[in-house]
N, C-alpha and C positions, 0 to 999 in steps of 0.2 A: 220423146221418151228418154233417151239418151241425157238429158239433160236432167234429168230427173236421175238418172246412173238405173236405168229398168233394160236390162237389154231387149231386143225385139229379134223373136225370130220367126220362122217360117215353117209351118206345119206341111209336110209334104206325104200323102199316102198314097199306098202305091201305086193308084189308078192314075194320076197325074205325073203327066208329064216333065223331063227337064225343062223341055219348050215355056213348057207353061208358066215355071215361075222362074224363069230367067230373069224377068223385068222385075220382077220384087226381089233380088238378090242385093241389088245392090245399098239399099236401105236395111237389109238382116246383120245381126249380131251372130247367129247361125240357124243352122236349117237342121230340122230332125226332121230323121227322115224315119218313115214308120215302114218297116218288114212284114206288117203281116196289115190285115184291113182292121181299121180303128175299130175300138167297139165291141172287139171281140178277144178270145182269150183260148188257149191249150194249143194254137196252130203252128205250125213248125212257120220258119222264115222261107222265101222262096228263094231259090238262086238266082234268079234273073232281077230280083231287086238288089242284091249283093252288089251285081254287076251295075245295075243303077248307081249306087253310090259306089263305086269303083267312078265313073263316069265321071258324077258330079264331085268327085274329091279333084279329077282330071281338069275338070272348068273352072271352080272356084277353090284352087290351094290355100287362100288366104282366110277362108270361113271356117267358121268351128263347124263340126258336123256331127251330132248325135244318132246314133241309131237306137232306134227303140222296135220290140215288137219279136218275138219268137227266138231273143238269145239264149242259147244255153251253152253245152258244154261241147257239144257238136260243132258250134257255128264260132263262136266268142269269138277266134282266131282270126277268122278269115272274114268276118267284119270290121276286126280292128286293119287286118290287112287291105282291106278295100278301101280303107281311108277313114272309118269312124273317130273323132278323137275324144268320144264318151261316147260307153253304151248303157242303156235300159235293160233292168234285168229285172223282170217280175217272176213268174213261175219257178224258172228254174233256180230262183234264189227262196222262194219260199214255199216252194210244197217238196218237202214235205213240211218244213221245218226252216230258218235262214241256218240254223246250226249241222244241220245235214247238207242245205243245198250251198253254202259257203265255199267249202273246203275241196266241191268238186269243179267248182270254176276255179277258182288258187292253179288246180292241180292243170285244167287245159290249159291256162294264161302261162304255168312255169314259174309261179311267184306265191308256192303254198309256205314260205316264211317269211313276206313282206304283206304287210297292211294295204288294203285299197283304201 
């Protein structure tokens, strides 16, 4: 894939383990990692997955790591602090509106007059 320039990564939800995909890291371009269970939608992030990717930023520093799955304005923060270096923003960026839900992540991030 790589050779083709497609990077390859690693879908990681919350039920599974670091263990588990230890052995396929090291062929990933990066690992996203999902906060809330696939498939579903309006559920807040859990704190004990946060810590997971706390964890997995701890083992692999050299991987990109996405976090996708229950970010909003509560959480944004303390994802990127756990080691996220992209995150997934669905709901809280668009319900109501992306023009309503924009301006209130800007304002937890600290960056409401800089472009994301």
């Amino acid at each position: 894939m790589r050779r083709e320039s497609v990077l390859a990564g690693v879908a990681i939800s919350p039920a599974l383990s670091i263990e588990a995909i230890s052995p396929l890291v090291q062929w990933a371009d990066y690992l996203l990692v999902m906060l809330i269970e696939p498939g579903t939608s309006a559920q807040s992030s859990r704190p004990e997955l946060i810590a997971k990717l706390r964890a997995m930023r701890l083992q692999w520093p050299d991987i990109a790591i996405i976090a996708d799955g229950g970010i909003d304005t509560s959480n944004i923060v303390d994802v990127i602090s756990a080691g996220a270096d992209r995150v997934v923003v669905g709901g809280a960026l668009f319900k109501p509106t992306p023009d309503v839900g924009y301006e209130p992540l800007l304002d937890a991030l600290g960056c409401r007059n800089a472009a994301l």
